[in-house]
C-alpha positions in Angstrom: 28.9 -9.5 20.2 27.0 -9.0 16.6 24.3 -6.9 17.2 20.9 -8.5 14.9 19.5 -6.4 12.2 16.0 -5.7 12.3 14.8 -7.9 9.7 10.9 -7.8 11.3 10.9 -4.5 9.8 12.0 -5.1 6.1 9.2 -4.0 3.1 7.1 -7.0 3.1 6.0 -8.2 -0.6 3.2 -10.0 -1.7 2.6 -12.4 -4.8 1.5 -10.3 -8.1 2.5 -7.2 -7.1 3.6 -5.2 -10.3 7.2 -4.4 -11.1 6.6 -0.8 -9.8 4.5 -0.8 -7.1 7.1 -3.7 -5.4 9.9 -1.9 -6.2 8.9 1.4 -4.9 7.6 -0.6 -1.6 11.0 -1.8 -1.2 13.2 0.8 -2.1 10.9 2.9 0.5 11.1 0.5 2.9 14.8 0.3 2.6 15.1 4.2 2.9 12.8 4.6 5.8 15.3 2.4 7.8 18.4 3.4 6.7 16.7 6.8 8.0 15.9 5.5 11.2 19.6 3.8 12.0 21.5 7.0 10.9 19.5 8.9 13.3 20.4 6.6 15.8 24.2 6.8 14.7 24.3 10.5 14.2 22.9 11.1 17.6 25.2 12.6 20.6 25.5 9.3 22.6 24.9 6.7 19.8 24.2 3.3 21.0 27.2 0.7 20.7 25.0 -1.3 17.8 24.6 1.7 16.3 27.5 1.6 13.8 26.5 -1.9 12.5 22.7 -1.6 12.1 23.5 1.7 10.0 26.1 -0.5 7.6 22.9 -3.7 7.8 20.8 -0.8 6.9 22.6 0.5 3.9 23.6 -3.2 2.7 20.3 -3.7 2.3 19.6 -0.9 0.5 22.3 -1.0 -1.9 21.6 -4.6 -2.4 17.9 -3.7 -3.2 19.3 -1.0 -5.7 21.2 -3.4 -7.2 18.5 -6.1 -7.9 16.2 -3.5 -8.9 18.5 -1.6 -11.5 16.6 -2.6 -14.4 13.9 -0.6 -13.8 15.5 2.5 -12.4 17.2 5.6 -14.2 20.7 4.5 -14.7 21.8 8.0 -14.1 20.0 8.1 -10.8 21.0 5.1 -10.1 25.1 6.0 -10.5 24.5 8.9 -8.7 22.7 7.5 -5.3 25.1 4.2 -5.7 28.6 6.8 -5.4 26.7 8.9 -2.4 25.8 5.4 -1.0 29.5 4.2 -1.5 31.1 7.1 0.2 29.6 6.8 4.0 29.4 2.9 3.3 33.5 3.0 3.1 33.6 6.0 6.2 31.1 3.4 8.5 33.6 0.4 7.3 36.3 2.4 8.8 34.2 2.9 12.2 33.4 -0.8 12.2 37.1 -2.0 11.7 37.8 0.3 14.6 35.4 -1.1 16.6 36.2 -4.8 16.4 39.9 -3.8 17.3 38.7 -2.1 20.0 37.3 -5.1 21.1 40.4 -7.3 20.7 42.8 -4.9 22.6 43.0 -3.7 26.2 45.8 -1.4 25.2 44.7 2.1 26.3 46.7 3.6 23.8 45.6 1.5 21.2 41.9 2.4 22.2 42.5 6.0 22.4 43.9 5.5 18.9 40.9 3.4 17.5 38.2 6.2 19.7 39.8 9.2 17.3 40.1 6.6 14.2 36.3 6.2 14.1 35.2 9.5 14.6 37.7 10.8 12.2 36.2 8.5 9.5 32.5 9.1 10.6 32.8 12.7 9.9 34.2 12.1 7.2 31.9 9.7 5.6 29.0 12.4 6.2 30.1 15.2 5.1 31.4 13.1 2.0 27.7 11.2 1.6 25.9 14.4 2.3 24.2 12.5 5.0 22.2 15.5 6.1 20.1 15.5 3.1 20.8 12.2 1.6 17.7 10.4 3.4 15.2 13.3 2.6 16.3 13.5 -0.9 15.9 9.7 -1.0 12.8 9.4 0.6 11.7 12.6 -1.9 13.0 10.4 -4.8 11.1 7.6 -4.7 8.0 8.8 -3.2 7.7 9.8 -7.0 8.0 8.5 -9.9 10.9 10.4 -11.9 13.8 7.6 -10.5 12.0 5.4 -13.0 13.5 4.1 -15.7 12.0 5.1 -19.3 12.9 3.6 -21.8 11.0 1.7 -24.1 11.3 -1.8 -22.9 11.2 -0.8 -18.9 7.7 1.5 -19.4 6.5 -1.6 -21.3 7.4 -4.3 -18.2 5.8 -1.8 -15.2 2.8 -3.4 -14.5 4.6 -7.5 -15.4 4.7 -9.2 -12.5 8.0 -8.6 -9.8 8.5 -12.4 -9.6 10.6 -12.8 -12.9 12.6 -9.5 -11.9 12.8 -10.8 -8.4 14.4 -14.5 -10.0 16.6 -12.8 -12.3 18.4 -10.5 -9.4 18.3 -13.9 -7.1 20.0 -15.7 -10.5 22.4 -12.9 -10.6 23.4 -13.1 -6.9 24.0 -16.8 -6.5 26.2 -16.9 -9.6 28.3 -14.4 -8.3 28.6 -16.7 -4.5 28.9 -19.6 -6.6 32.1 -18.3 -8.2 34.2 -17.9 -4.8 34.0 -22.1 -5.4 32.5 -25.0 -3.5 35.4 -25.0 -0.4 35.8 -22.1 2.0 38.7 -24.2 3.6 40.4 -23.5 0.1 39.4 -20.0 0.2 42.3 -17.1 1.6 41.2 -14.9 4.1 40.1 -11.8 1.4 38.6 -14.9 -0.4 36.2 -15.4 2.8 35.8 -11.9 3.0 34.6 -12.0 -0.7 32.4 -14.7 -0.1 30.9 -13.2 3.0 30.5 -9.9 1.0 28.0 -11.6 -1.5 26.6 -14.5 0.6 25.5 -11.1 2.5 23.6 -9.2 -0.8 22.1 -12.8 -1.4 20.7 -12.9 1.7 19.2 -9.7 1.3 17.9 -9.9 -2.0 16.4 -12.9 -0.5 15.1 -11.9 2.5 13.2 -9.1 0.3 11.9 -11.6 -1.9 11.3 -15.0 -0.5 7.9 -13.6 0.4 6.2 -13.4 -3.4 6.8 -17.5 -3.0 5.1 -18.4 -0.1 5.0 -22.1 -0.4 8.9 -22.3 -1.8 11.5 -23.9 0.9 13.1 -20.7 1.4 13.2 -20.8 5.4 16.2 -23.5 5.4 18.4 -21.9 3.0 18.0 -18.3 4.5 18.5 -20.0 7.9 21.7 -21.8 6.9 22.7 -18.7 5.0 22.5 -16.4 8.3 24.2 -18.8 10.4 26.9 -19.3 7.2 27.5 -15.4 7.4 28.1 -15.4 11.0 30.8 -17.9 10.9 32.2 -15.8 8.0 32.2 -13.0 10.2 33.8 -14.6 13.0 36.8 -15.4 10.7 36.9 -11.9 9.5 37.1 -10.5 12.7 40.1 -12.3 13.9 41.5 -11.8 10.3 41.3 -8.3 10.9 42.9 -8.6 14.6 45.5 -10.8 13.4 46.1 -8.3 10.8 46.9 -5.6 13.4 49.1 -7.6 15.6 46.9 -8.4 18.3 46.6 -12.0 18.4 44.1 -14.6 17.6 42.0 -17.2 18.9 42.8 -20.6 17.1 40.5 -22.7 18.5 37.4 -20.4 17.7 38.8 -19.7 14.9 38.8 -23.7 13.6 35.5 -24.4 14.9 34.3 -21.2 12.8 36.0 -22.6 9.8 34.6 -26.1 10.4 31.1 -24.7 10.3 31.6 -22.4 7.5 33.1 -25.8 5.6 29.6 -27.7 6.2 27.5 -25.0 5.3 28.5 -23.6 2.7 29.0 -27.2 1.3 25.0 -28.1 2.2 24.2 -24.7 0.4 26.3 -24.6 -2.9 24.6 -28.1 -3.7 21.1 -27.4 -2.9 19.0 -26.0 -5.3 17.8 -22.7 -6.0 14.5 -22.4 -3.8 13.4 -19.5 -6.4 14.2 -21.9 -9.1 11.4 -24.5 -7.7 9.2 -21.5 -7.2 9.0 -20.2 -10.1 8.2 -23.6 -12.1 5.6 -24.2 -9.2 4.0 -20.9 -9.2 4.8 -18.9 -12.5 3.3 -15.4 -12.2 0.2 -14.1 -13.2 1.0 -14.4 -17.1 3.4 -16.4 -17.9 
């Protein structure tokens, strides 16, 4: 069973807000929970969700990096993206090993995925720094130096976020659209692919959707999570199949059937941002 993010608790935006000020709130926000779910992970007995809110958490904080790179220090940026990158890949490891734990009642297979994660978990943290990399986070952008200064980003600080905000949702939905309109077309690292960037969309989404808020952005975000779910179904019993320990065809086709007719409703609907911002330019414009 997928354990649910905490998306109550994501930095909540309002319409106006300056490039800075939104983008500190949500880089903040995004740290303090990362925080929060790595504590939870790193803890003697960590909880069984405790693996796949910590990879949620740091999606959505490398998505928010992402969308945000324009106005922070590329060389700050590289540098927290590669810490980010290494205990991302450890927890992918974990993860891996956890839903093949969860296909096999092999003891020896168990005992094999039980030293597998925590093999990759120490790993991944002594690799990240994870000791010091929420504090020096947190530290970072309580300030102002992760900034980015040149000339053109000190001039846009106080713009409005909502053309920054359109641009990284422009950005995002290009990239889905590219994985094409069919999913039943679509290999298995081609779903995986898709799932990958359907899943920064969302985020960047869900961490946005709130500057617009009279834009139809409820229906797509609820398709889109249901979407990723499905995707997520078919990746697991990829990654089982992968391993040799069977599959489940029938879940497996209804998972593909619904992954068909969403992703189909979604890839011809129009951007909700789009309507938004002709609606409701910013203060400005």
């Amino acid at each position: 069973m997928v354990a649910k993010d905490h998306a109550k608790t994501l930095p909540s935006l309002c319409p106006g807000l300056s490039q800075d000020v939104a983008a500190q709130a949500v880089l903040r926000g995004h740290v303090a929970r990362f925080a929060a779910e790595l504590a939870r992970l790193t803890q003697p007995s960590p909880p069984p969700d405790a693996t796949h809110l910590t990879r949620v958490a740091l999606r959505r904080l490398r998505a928010a990096l992402e969308a945000l790179a324009p106005r922070i220090d590329p060389h700050l940026h590289a540098k927290i993206t590669r810490r980010l990158h290494r205990l991302f890949a450890a927890l992918g490891v974990v993860r891996d090993a956890e839903v093949l734990a969860e296909h096999s009642a092999h003891l020896g297979r168990l005992q094999d995925m039980a030293l597998r994660k925590d093999k990759a978990l120490r790993k991944g943290l002594k690799a990240s720094d994870a000791a010091h990399l929420t504090k020096d986070l947190d530290t970072l952008f309580a300030g102002k130096s992760w900034r980015h200064a040149a000339k053109s980003a000190r001039a846009s600080r106080k713009d409005p976020i909502e053309p920054l905000a359109a641009q990284a949702l422009d950005h995002a939905w290009t990239r889905a659209l590219k994985q094409g309109p069919s999913v039943l077309a679509l290999a298995p690292m081609g779903r995986h692919s898709l799932r990958k960037r359907l899943k920064s969309l969302r985020y960047i989404a869900e961490d946005f959707a709130p500057l617009w808020p009279d834009a139809a952005s409820g229906p797509f975000l609820a398709r889109l999570r249901a979407l990723q779910d499905d995707l997520g179904v078919l990746n697991d019993l990829d990654l089982a199949a992968a391993e040799g320990l069977g599959g489940n065809p029938d879940l497996a086709q209804a998972a593909l059937s619904r992954a068909q007719d969403l992703w189909g409703s979604l890839y011809a609907q129009p951007q909700w941002w789009g309507a938004a911002r002709a609606l409701h330019p910013p203060t400005g414009a």
